[in-house]
C-alpha positions in Angstrom: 7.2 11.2 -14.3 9.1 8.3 -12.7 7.8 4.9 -11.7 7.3 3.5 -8.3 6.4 0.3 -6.4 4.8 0.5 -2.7 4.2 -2.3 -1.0 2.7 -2.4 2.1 1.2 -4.9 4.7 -1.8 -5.1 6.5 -3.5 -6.8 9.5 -4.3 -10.9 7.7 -8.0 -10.6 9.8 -9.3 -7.7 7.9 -12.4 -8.2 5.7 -11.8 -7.4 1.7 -14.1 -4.1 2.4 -11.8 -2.5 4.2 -8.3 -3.8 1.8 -10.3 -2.3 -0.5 -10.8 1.0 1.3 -6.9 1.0 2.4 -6.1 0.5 -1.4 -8.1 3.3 -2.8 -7.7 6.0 0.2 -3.8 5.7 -0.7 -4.4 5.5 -4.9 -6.5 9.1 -3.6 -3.3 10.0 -2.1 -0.9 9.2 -5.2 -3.9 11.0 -7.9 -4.3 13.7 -5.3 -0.4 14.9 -6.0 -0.7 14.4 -9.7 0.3 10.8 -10.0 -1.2 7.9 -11.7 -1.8 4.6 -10.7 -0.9 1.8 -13.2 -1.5 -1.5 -11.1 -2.5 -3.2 -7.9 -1.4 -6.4 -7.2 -3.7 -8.0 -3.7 -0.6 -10.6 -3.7 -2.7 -12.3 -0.4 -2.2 -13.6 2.9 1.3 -14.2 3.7 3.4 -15.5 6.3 5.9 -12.8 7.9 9.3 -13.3 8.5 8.9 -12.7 12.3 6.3 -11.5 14.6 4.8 -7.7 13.8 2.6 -6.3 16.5 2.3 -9.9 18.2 1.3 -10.5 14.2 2.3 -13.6 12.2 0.8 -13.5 9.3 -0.3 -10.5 6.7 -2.0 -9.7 3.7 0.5 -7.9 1.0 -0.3 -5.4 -1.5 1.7 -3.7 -4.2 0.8 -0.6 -5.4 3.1 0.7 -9.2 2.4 4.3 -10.0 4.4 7.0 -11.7 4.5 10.3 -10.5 7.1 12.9 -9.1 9.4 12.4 -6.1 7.3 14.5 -3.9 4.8 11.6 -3.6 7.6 9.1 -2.7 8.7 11.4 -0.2 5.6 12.5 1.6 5.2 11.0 5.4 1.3 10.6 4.5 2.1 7.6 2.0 4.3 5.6 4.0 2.9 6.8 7.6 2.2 3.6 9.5 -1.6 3.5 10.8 
C-alpha cells in the first residue's frame, strides 16, 4: 500500500461536532476500501487565499493514509459537498 495526504477545507462557522463527523465519515470511506488511516492533523481556522463561496476564512484538515490507488481515485473522497 502507498501513502497519501488529503487535505480538505471546510466552512470556519461549523461547530467541532460536525468537523468531527466530516473527519470520521471520510476515515469510513478510506477503511471501507481497505485503507488505513495513520494521522489527522485539525491544522485550524485559516485565512483563504481569496474568497470561496463568498467565504474568507476556513478550517483545514489533513488526513495521511495508505492504501491503494482506487481510494485516491474514487469521486466519493474528493466530491465537494
Amino acid at each position: 500500500m502507498k501513502r497519501y495526504e488529503t487535505l480538505f477545507i471546510v466552512q470556519s462557522e461549523l461547530p467541532s461536532e460536525d468537523i468531527t463527523a466530516i473527519i470520521d465519515r471520510y476515515s469510513k470511506i478510506i477503511t471501507d476500501m481497505k485503507g488505513t488511516v495513520l494521522k489527522v492533523e485539525r491544522w485550524g481556522k485559516r485565512k483563504l487565499a481569496y474568497l470561496i463561496r463568498k467565504q474568507a476564512r476556513g478550517f483545514y484538515i489533513l488526513i495521511d493514509f495508505a492504501g491503494r490507488r482506487e481510494i485516491v481515485r474514487s469521486s466519493r473522497i474528493i466530491r465537494r459537498e
